[in-house]
PyMOL CGO cylinders between C-alpha atoms (Angstrom):
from pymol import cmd
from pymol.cgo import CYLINDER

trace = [
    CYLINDER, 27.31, 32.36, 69.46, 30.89, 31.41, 69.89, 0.3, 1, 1, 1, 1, 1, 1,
    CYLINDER, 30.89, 31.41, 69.89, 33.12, 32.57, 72.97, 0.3, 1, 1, 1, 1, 1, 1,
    CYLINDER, 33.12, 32.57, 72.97, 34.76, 35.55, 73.45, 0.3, 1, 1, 1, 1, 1, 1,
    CYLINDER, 34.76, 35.55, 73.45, 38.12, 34.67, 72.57, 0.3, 1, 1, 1, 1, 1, 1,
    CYLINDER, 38.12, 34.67, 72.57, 40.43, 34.92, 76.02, 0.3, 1, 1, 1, 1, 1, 1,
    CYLINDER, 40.43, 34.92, 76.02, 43.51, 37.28, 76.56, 0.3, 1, 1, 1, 1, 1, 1,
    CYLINDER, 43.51, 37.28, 76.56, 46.85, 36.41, 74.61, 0.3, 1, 1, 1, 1, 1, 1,
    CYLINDER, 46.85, 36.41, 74.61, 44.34, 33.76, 72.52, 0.3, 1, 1, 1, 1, 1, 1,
    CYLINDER, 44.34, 33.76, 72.52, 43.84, 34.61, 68.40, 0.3, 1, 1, 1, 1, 1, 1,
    CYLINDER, 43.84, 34.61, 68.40, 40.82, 33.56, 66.57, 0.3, 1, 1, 1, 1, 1, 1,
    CYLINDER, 40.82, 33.56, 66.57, 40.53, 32.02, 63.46, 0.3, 1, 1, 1, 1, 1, 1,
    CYLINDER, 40.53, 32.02, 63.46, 37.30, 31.61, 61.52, 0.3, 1, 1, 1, 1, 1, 1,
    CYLINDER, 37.30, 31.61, 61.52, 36.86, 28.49, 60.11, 0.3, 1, 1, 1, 1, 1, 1,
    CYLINDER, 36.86, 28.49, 60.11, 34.49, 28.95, 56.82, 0.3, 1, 1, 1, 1, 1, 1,
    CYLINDER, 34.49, 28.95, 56.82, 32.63, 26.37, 55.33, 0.3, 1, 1, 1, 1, 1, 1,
    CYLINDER, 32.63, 26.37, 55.33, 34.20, 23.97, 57.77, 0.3, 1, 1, 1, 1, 1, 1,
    CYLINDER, 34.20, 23.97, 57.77, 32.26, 20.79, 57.34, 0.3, 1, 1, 1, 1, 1, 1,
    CYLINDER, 32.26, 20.79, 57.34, 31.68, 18.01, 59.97, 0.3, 1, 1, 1, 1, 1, 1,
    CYLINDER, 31.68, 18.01, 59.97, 34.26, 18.47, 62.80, 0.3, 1, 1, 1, 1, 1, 1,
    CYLINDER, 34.26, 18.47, 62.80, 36.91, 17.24, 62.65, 0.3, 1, 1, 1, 1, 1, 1,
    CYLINDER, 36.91, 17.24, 62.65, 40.46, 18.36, 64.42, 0.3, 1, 1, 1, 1, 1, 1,
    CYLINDER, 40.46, 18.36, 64.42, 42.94, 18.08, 61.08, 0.3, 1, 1, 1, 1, 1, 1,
    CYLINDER, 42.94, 18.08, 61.08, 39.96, 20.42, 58.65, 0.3, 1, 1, 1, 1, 1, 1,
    CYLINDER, 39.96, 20.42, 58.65, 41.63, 22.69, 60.40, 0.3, 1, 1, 1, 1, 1, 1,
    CYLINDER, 41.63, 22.69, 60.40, 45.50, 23.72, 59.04, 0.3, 1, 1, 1, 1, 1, 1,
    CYLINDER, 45.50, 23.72, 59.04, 47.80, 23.38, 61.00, 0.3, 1, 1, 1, 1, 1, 1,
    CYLINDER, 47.80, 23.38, 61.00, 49.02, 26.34, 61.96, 0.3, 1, 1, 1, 1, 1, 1,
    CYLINDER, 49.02, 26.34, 61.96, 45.88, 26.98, 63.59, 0.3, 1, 1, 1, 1, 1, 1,
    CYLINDER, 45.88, 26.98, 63.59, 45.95, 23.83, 65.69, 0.3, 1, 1, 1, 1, 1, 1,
    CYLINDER, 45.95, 23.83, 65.69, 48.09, 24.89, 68.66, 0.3, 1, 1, 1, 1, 1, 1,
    CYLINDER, 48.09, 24.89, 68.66, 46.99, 26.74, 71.90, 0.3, 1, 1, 1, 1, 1, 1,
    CYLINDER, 46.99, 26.74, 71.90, 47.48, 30.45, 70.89, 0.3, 1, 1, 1, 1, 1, 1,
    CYLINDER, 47.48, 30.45, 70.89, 44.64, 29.85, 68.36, 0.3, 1, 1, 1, 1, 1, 1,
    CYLINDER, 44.64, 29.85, 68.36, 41.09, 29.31, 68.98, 0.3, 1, 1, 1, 1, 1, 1,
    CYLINDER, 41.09, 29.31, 68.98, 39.19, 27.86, 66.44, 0.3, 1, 1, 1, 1, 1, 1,
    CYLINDER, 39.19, 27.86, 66.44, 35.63, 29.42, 66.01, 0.3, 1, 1, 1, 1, 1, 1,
    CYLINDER, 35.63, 29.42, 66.01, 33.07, 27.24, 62.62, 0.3, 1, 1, 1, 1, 1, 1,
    CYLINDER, 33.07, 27.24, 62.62, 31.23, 28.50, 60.06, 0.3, 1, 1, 1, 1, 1, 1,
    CYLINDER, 31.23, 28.50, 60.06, 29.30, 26.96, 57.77, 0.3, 1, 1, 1, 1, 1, 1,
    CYLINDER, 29.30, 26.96, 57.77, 25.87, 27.35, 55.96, 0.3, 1, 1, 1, 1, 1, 1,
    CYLINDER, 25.87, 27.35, 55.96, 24.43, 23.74, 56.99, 0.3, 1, 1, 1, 1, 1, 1,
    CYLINDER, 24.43, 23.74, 56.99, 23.26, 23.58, 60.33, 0.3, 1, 1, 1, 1, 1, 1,
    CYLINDER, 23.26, 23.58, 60.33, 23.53, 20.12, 60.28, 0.3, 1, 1, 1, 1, 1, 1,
    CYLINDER, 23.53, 20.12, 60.28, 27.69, 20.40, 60.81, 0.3, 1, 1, 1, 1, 1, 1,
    CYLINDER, 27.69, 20.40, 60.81, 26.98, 22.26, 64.20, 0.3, 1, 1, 1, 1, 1, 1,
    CYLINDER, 26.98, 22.26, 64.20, 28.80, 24.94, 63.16, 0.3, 1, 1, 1, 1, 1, 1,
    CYLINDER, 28.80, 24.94, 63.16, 29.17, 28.00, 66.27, 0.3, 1, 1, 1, 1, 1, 1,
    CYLINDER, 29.17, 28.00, 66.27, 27.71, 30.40, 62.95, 0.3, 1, 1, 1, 1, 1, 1,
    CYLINDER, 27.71, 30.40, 62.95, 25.34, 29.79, 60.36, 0.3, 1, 1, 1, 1, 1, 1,
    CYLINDER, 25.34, 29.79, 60.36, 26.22, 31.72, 57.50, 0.3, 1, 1, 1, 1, 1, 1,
    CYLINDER, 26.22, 31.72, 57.50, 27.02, 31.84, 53.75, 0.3, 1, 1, 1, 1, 1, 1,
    CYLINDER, 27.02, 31.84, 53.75, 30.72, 32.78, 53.08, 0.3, 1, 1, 1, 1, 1, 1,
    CYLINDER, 30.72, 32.78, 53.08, 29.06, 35.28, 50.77, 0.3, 1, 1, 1, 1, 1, 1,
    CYLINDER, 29.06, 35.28, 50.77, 27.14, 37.00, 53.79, 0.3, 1, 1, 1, 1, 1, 1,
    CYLINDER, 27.14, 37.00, 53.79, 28.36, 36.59, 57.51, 0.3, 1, 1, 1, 1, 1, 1,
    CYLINDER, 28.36, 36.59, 57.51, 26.44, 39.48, 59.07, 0.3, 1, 1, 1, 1, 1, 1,
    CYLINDER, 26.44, 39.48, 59.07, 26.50, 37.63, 62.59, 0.3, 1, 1, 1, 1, 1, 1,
    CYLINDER, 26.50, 37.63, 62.59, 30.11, 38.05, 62.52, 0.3, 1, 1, 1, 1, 1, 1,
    CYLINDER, 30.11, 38.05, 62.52, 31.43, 41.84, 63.08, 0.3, 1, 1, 1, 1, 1, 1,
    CYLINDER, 31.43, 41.84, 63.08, 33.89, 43.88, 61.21, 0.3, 1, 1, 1, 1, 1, 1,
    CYLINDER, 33.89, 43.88, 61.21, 37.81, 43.55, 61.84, 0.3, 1, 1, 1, 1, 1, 1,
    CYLINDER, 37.81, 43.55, 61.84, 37.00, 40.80, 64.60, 0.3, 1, 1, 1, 1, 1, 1,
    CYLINDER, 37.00, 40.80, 64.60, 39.29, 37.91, 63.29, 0.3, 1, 1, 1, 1, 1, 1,
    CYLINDER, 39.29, 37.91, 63.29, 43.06, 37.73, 63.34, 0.3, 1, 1, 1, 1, 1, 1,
    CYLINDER, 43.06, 37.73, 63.34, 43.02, 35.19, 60.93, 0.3, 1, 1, 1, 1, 1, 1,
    CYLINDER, 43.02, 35.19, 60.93, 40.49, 33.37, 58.25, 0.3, 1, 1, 1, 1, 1, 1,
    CYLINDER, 40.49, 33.37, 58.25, 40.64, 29.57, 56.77, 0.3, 1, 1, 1, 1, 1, 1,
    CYLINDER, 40.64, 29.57, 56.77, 38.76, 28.30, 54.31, 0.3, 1, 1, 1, 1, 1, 1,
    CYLINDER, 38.76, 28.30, 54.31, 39.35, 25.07, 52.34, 0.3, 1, 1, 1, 1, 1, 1,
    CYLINDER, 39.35, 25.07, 52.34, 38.01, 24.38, 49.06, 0.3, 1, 1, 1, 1, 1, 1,
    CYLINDER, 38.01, 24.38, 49.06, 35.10, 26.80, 49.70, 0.3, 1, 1, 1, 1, 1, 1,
    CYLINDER, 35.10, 26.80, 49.70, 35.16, 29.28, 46.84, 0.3, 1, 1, 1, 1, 1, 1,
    CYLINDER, 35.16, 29.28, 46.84, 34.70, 26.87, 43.92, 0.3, 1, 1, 1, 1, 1, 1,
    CYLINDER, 34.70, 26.87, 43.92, 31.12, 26.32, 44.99, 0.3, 1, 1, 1, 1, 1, 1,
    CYLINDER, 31.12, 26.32, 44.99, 30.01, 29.77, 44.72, 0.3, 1, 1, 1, 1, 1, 1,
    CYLINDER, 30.01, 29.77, 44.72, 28.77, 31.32, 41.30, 0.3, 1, 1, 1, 1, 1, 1,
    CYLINDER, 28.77, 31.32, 41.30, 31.13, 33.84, 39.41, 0.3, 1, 1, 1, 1, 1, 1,
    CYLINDER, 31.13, 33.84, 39.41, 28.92, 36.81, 40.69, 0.3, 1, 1, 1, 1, 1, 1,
    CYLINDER, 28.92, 36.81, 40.69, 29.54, 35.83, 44.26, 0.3, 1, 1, 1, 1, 1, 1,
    CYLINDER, 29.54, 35.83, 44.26, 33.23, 34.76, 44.95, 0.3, 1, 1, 1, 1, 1, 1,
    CYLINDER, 33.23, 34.76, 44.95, 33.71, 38.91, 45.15, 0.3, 1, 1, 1, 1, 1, 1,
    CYLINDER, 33.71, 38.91, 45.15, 31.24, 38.89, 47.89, 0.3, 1, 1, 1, 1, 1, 1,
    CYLINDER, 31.24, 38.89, 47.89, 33.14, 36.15, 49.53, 0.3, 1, 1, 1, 1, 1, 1,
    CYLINDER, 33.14, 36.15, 49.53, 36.55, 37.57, 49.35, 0.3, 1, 1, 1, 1, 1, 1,
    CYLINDER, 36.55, 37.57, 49.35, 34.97, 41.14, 50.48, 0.3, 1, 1, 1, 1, 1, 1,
    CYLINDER, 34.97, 41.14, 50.48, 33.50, 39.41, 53.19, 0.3, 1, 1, 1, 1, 1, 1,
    CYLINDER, 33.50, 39.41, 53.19, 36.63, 37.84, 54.31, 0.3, 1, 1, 1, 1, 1, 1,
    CYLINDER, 36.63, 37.84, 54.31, 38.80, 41.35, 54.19, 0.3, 1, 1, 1, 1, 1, 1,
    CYLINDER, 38.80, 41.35, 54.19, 35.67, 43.25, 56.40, 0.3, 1, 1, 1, 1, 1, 1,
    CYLINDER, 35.67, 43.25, 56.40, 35.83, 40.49, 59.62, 0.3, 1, 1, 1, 1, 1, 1,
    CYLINDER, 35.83, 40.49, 59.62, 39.71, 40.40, 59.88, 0.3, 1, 1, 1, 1, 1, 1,
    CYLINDER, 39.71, 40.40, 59.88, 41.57, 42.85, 62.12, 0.3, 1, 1, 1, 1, 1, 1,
    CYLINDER, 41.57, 42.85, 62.12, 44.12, 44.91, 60.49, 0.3, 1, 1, 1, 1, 1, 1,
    CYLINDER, 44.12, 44.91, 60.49, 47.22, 42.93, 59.95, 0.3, 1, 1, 1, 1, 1, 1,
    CYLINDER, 47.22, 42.93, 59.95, 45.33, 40.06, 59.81, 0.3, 1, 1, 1, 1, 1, 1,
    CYLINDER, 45.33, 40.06, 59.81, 45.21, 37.76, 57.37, 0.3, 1, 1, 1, 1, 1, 1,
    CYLINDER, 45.21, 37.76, 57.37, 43.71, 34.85, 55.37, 0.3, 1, 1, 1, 1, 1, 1,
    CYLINDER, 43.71, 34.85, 55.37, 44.15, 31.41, 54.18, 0.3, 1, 1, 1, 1, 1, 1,
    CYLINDER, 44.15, 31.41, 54.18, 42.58, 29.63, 51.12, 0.3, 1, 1, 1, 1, 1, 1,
    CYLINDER, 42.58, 29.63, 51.12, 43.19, 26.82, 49.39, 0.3, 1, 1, 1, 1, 1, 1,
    CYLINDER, 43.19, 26.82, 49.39, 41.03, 25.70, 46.15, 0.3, 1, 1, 1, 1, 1, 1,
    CYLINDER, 41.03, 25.70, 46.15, 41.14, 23.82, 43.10, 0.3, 1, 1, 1, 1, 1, 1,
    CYLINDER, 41.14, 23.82, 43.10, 43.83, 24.18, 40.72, 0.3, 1, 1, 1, 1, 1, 1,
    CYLINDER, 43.83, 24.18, 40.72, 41.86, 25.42, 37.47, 0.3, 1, 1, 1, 1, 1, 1,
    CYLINDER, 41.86, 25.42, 37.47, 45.17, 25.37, 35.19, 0.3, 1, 1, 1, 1, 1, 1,
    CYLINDER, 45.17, 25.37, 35.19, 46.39, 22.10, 36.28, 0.3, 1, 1, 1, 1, 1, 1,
    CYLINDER, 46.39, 22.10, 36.28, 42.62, 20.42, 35.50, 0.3, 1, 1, 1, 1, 1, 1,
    CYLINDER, 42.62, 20.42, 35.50, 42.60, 22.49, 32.62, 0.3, 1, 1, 1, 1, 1, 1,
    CYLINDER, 42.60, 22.49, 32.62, 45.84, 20.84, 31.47, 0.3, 1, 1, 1, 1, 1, 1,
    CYLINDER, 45.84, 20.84, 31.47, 45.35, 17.43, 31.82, 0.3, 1, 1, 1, 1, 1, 1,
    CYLINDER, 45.35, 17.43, 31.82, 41.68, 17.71, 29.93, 0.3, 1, 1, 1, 1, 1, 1,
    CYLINDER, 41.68, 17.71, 29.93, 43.29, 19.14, 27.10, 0.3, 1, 1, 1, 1, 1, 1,
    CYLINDER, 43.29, 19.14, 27.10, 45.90, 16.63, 27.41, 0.3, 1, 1, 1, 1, 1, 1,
    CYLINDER, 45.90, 16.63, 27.41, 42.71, 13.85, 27.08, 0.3, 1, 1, 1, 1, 1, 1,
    CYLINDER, 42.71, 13.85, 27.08, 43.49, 12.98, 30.69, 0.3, 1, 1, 1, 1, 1, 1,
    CYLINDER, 43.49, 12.98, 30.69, 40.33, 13.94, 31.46, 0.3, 1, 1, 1, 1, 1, 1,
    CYLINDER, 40.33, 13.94, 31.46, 38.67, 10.64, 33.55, 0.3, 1, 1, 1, 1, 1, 1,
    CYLINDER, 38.67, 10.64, 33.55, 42.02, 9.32, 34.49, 0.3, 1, 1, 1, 1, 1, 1,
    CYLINDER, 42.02, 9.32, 34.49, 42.20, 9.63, 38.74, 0.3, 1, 1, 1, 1, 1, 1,
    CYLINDER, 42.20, 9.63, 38.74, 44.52, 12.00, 39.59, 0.3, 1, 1, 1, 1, 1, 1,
    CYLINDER, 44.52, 12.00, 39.59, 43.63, 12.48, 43.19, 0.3, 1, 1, 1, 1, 1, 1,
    CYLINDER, 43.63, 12.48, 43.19, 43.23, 9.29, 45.45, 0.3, 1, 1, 1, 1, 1, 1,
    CYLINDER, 43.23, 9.29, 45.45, 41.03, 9.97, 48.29, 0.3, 1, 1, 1, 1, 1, 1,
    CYLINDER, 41.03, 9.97, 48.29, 39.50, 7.59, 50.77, 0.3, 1, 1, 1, 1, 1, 1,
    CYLINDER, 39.50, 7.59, 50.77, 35.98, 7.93, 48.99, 0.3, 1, 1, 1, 1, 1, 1,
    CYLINDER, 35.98, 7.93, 48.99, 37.95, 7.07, 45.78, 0.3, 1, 1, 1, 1, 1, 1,
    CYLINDER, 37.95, 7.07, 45.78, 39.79, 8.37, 42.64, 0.3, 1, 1, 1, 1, 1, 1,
    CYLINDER, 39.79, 8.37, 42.64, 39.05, 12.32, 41.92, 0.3, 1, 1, 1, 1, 1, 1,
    CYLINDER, 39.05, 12.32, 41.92, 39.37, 12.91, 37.82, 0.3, 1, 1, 1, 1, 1, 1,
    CYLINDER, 39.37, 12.91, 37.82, 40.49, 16.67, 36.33, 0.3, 1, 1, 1, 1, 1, 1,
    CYLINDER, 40.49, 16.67, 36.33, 36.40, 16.22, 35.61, 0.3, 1, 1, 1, 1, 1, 1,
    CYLINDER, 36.40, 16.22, 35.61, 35.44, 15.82, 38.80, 0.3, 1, 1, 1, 1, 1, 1,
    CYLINDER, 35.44, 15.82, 38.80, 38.10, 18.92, 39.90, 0.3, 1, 1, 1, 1, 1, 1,
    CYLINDER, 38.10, 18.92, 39.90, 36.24, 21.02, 37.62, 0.3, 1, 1, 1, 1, 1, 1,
    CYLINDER, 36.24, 21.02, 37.62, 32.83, 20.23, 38.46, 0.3, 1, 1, 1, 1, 1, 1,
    CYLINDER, 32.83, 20.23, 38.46, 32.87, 18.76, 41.32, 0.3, 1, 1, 1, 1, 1, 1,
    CYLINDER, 32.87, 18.76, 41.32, 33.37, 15.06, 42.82, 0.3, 1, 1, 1, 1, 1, 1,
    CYLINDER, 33.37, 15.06, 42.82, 30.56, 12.83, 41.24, 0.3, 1, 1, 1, 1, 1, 1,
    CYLINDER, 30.56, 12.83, 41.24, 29.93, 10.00, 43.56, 0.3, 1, 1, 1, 1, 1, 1,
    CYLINDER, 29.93, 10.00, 43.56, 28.72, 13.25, 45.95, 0.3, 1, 1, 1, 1, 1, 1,
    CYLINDER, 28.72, 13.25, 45.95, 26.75, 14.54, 43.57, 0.3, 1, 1, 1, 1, 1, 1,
    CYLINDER, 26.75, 14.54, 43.57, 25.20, 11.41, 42.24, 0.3, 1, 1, 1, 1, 1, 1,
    CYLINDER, 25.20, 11.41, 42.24, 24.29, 10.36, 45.54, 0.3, 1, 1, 1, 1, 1, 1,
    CYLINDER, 24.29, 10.36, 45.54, 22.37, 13.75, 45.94, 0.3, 1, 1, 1, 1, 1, 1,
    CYLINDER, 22.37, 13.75, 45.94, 24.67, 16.18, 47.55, 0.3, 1, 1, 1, 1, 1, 1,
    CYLINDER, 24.67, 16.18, 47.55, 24.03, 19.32, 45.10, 0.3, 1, 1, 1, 1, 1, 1,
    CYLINDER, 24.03, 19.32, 45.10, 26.22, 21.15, 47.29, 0.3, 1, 1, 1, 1, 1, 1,
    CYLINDER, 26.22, 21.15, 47.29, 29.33, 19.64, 46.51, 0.3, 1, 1, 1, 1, 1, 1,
    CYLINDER, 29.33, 19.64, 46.51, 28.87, 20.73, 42.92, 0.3, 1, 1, 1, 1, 1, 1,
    CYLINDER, 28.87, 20.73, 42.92, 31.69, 23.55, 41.43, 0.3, 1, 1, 1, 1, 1, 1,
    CYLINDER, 31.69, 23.55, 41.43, 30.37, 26.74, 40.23, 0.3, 1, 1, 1, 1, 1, 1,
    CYLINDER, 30.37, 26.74, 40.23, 33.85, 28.66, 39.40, 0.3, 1, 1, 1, 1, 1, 1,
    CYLINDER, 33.85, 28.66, 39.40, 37.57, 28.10, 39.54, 0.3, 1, 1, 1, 1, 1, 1,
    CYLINDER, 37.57, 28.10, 39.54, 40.23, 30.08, 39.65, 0.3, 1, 1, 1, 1, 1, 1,
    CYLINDER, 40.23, 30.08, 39.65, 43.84, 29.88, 38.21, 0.3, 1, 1, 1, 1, 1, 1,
    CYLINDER, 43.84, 29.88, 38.21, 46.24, 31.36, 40.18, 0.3, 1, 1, 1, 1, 1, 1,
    CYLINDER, 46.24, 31.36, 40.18, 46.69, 34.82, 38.78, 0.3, 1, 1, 1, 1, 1, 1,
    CYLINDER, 46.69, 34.82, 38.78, 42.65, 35.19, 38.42, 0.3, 1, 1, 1, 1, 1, 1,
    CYLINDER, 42.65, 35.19, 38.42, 42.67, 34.36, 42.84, 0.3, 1, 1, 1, 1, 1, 1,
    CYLINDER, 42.67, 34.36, 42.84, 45.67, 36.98, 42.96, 0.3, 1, 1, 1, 1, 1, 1,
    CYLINDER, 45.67, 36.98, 42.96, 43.58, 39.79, 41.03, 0.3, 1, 1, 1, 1, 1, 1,
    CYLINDER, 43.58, 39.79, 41.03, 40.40, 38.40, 43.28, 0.3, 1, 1, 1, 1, 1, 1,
    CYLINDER, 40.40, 38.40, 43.28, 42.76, 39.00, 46.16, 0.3, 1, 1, 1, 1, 1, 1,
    CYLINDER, 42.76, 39.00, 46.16, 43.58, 42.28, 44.87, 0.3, 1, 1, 1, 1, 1, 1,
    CYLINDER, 43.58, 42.28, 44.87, 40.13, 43.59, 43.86, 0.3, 1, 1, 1, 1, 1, 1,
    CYLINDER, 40.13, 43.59, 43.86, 39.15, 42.80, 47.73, 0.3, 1, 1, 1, 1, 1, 1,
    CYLINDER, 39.15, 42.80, 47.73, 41.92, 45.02, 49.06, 0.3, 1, 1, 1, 1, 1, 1,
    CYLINDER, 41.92, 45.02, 49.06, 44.00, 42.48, 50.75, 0.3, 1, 1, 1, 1, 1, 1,
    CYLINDER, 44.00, 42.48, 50.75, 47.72, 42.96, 50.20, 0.3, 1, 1, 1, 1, 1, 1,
    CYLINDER, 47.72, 42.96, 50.20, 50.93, 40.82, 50.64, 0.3, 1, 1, 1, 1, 1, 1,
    CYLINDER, 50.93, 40.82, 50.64, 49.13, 38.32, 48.23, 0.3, 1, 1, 1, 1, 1, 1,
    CYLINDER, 49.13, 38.32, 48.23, 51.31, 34.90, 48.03, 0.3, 1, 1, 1, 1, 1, 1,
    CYLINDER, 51.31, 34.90, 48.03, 49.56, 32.41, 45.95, 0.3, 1, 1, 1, 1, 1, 1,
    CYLINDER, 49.56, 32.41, 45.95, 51.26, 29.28, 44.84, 0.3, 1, 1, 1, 1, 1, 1,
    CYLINDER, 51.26, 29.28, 44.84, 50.33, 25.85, 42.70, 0.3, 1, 1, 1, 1, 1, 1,
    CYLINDER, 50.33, 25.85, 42.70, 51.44, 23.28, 44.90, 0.3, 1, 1, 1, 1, 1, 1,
    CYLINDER, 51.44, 23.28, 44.90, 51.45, 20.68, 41.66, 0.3, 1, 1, 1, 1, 1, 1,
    CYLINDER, 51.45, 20.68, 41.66, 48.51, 18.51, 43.32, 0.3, 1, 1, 1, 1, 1, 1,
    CYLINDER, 48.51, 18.51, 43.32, 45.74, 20.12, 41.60, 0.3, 1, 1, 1, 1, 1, 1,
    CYLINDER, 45.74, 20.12, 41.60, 45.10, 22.98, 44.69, 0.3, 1, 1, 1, 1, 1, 1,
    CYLINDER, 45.10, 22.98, 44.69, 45.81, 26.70, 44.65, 0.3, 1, 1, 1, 1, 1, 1,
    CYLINDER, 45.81, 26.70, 44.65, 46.89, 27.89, 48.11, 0.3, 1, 1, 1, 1, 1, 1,
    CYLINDER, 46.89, 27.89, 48.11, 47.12, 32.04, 48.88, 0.3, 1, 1, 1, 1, 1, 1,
    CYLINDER, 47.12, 32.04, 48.88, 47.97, 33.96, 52.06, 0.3, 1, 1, 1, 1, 1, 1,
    CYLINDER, 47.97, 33.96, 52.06, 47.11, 37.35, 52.15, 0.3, 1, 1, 1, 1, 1, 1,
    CYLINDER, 47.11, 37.35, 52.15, 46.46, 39.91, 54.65, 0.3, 1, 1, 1, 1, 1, 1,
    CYLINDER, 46.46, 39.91, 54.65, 44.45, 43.15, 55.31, 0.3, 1, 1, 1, 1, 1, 1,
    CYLINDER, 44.45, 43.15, 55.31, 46.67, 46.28, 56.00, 0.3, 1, 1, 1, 1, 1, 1,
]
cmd.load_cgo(trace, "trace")
């Protein structure tokens, strides 16, 4: 179980947040008013909590100040994104708020149509990322057996604003930052 957080510190729960490493983590989050506490459902990251983002019972209600999560919901199946999102609005405080970033589903969607489809868009250090591979997830992960990694949903970015919406959170920003990710801030009244 993580720390208590001290006085004057914030928490942040970190959901689904991989291996550890300090820049997962945005960087807002990475100064010394913030304490960073992990979540993930593989125990194998050493997360502090072992939990799907769909079902966090070890963490209380309104605990949070603030929630990350990065590239998270696209795994989940239509049916459970709600969950997540509800989940999300029940461990923050009031006036906190939450951070997401995801996969752009109109910008992939664009360039498929477009027959762009296998061209790399996306260079990352474990290689070129296609609009295929945005909307179903990276292959060299999955071919190499990690299931996980696979994308279940997407969302544009007025389907994550009505998400946003139908999970009570208010003061919804969500923008397209034109390299194929979604980000949204929102907060819990």
């Amino acid at each position: 179980m993580p720390q208590a957080a001290k006085p004057g510190i914030k928490r942040v729960l970190h959901v689904g947040c991989g291996v550890y490493t300090p820049d997962k983590l945005h960087e807002i989050f990475r100064t010394p008013e913030w304490q960073e506490v992990r979540l993930d459902i593989n125990p194998a990251v050493r997360p502090d909590l072992v939990a799907s983002i769909t079902r966090m019972d070890q963490v209380r209600d309104n605990e949070f100040e603030a929630l990350y999560s990065s590239h998270n919901l696209e795994h989940l199946h239509p049916h459970e994104a709600p969950a997540a999102l509800n989940e999300f609005y029940r461990v923050l405080r009031p006036a906190g708020f939450v951070m997401l970033t995801l996969p752009d589903l109109q910008q992939a969607a664009e360039c498929i149509a477009a027959g762009r489809e296998e061209e790399g868009v996306l260079m990352t250090n474990k290689g070129p990322v296609t609009p295929l591979d945005i909307l179903y997830g990276f292959r060299p992960f999955l071919a190499a057996g990690n299931l996980f990694m696979a994308h279940n949903f997407a969302f544009t970015a007025a389907t994550l604003e009505k998400a946003l919406l139908d999970a009570h959170f208010s003061n919804i920003n969500v923008e397209r930052d034109g390299q194929f990710n979604l980000w949204a801030v929102a907060s819990k009244p």
